[in-house]
VEXKE-231817 format. One record per residue (C-alpha): z, y, x; residue in three letters. Coordinates in steps of 0.2 Angstrom, whole numbers, plus 5000, padded with zeros to 4 digits. Layout:
# VEXKE-231817
Z_Y_X_residuo
Z_Y_X_ala
...
END
This chain:
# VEXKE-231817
Z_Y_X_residuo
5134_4732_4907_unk
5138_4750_4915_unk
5132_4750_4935_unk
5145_4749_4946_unk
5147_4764_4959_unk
5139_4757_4976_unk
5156_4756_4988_unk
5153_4771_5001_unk
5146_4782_4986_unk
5163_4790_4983_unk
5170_4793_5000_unk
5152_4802_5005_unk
5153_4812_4988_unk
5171_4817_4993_unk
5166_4823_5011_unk
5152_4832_5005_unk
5164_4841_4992_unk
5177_4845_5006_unk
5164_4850_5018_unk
5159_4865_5004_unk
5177_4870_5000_unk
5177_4871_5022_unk
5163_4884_5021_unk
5166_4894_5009_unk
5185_4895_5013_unk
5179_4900_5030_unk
5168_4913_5022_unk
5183_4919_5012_unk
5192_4921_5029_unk
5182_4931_5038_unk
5177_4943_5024_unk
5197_4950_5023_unk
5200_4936_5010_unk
5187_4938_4998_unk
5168_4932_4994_unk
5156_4947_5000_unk
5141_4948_4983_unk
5128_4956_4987_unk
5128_4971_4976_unk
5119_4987_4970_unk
5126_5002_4963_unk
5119_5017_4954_unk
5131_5034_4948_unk
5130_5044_4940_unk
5132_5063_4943_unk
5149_5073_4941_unk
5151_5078_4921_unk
5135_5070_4916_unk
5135_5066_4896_unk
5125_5053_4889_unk
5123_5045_4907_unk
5133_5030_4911_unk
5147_5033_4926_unk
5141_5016_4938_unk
5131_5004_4936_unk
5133_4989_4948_unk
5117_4974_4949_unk
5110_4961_4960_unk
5097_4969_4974_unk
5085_4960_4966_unk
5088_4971_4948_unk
5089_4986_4960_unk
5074_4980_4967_unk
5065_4980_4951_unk
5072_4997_4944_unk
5066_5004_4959_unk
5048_4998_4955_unk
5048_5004_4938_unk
5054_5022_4941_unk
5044_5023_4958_unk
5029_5020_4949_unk
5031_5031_4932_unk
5033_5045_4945_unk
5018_5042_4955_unk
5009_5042_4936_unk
5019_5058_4933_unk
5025_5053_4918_unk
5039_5063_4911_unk
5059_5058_4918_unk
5059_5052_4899_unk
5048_5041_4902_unk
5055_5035_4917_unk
5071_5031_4905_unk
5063_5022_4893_unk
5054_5010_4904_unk
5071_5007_4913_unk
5081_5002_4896_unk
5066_4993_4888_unk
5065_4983_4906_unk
5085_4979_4904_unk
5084_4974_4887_unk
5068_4964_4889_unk
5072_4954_4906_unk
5089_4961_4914_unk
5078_4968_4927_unk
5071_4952_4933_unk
5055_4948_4934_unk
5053_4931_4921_unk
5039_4918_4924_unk
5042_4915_4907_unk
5051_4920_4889_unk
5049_4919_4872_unk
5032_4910_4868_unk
5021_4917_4883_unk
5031_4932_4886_unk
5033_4935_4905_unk
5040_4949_4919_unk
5051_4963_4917_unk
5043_4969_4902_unk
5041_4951_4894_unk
5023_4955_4891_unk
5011_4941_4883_unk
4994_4939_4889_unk
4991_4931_4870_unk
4995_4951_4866_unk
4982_4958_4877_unk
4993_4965_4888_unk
4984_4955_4903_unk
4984_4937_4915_unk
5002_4930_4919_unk
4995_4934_4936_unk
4994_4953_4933_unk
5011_4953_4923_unk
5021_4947_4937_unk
5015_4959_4947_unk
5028_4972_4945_unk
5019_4987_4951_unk
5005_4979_4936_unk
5015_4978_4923_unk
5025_4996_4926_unk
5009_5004_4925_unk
5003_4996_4910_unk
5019_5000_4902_unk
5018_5017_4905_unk
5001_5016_4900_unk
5005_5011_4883_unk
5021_5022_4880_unk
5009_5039_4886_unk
4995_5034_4874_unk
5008_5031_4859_unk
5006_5050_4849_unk
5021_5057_4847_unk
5034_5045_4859_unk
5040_5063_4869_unk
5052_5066_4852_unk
5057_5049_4849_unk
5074_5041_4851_unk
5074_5027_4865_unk
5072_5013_4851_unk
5057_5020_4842_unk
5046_5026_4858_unk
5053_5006_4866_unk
5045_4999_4848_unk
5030_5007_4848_unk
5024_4999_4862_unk
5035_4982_4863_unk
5034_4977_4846_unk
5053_4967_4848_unk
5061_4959_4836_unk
5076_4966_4840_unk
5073_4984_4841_unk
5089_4990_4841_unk
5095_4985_4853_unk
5086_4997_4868_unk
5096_5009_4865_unk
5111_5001_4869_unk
5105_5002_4887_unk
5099_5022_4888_unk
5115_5026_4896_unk
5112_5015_4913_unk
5096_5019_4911_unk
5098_5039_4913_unk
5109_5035_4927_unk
5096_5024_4935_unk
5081_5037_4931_unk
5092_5052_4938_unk
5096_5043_4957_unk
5080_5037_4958_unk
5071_5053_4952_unk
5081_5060_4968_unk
5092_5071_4957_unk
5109_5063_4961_unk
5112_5064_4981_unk
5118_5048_4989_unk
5118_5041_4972_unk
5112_5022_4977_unk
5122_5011_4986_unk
5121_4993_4991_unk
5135_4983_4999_unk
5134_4965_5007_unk
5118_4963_5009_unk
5107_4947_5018_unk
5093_4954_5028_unk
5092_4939_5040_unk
5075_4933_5029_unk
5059_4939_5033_unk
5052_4956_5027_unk
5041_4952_5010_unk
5031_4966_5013_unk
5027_4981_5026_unk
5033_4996_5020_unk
5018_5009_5021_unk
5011_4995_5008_unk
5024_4994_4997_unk
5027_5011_4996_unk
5008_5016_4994_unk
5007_5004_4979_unk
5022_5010_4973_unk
5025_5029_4979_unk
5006_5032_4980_unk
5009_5038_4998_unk
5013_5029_5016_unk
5021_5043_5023_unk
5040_5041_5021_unk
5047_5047_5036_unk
5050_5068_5042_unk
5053_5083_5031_unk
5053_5080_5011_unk
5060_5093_4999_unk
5076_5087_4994_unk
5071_5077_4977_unk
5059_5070_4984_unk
5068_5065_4999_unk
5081_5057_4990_unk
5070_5048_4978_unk
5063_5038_4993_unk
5079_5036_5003_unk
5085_5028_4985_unk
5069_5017_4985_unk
5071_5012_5002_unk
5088_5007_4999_unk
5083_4998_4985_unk
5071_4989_4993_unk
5079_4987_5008_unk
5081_4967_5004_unk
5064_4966_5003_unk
5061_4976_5019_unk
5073_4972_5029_unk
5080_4990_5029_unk
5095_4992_5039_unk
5098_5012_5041_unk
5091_5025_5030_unk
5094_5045_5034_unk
5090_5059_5024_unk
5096_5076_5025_unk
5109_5073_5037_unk
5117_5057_5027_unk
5114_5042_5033_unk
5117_5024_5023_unk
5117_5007_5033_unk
5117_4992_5026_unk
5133_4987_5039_unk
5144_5001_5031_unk
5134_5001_5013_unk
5138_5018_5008_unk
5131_5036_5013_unk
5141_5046_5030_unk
5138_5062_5035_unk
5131_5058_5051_unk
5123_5076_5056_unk
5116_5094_5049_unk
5107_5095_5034_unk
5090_5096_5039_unk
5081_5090_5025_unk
5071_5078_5037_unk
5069_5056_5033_unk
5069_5043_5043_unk
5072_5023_5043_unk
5074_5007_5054_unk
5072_4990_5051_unk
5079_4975_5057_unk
5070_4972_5074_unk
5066_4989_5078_unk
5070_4997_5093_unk
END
């Protein structure tokens, strides 16, 4: 015989259920009559073949692609490289990093320690399994001349190798901003930066950039390669302003202003600072 429902259990059930509609219709309200996503967005370059116009993700997908492309340049791998890594991490985990896959397959790369590839531990560490991405990809003879599906192959073994290629053009688009080859090229809109910062940034970026010093002059590719990765990061940070050669993004507005000359000098603040 079926349980019958206690008597106040629907009447408490509906008021939860009205009391949710009431949020988010107040949220709806007071963001202009739409829900506000939190949202990251790559583009590409004017008249750029073979690279995909936008490409929009969660921050936490930014966040990740930031990692990857931050640390094949400290490496100095080759901007190909960089590419590769990027669609082979897309492909493999959509740019997040897994606690778990297929059989024992874990992080952005869905590594298996069962493979050799190292501990869970050292494969959820994204800074970790970048490197040993990279790693691999640079020791594979010949991966400079091949197409993105082979060179991927090579070091993934998949058993869906075709299907890396399908992402090279976001991941070209990706390699380029973060590379600091496309200006301004990374926005982030609607951000929540009301948590804690997860990490300081001198120690992110020395574990990631391979130097703490982000802030003053910078060549202009460099310049913009971390303004990008601060932008992307700036979840984790808790970066609100980010400045770089006269263009400023916030993460109020979430695009880049012209805000003064073009001095070719960085700078950032955090939620808190002065």
């Amino acid at each position: 015989m079926p349980r019958r429902r206690p008597p106040w259990l629907v009447p408490a059930a509906l008021a939860a259920v009205v009391l949710v509609a009431l949020v988010v219709l107040v949220v709806v309200i007071a963001n202009g009559g739409s829900v506000t996503r939190a949202t990251c967005t790559v583009t590409a370059p004017a008249n750029s073949p073979g690279l995909r116009p936008t490409w929009s993700g969660s921050p936490e997908q930014m966040d990740n692609a930031a990692t990857i492309a931050a640390v094949g340049r400290a490496m100095g791998a080759p901007d190909r490289a960089i590419t590769i890594a990027l669609a082979t991490a897309i492909q493999e985990s959509t740019l997040a990093n897994l606690r778990g896959g297929d059989r024992d397959s874990v992080g952005l790369f869905q590594q298996r320690p069962s493979q050799g590839w190292g501990s869970p531990a050292e494969l959820l560490d994204t800074v970790t399994s970048s490197t040993k991405f990279y790693d691999a990809l640079l020791a594979t003879p010949g991966w400079a001349g091949m197409d993105v599906t082979e060179a991927a192959q090579r070091v993934q073994r998949s058993g869906f190798p075709e299907a890396y290629a399908d992402h090279e053009p976001e991941a070209r688009t990706m390699a380029v901003v973060f590379l600091g080859q496309n200006p301004g090229g990374l926005t982030c809109t609607g951000l929540d930066l009301s948590e804690p910062p997860a990490d300081t940034v001198a120690g992110l970026a020395r574990a990631e950039l391979g130097d703490a010093r982000l802030s003053g002059e910078q060549t202009q590719e460099n310049g913009w390669a971390i303004a990008s990765w601060l932008v992307a990061h700036s979840t984790r940070l808790t970066v609100d302003r980010v400045t770089y050669d006269g263009r400023t993004w916030t993460a109020e507005s979430g695009t880049w202003e012209q805000t003064g000359a073009a001095d070719g000098t960085l700078s950032l603040h955090r939620v808190g600072d002065p």
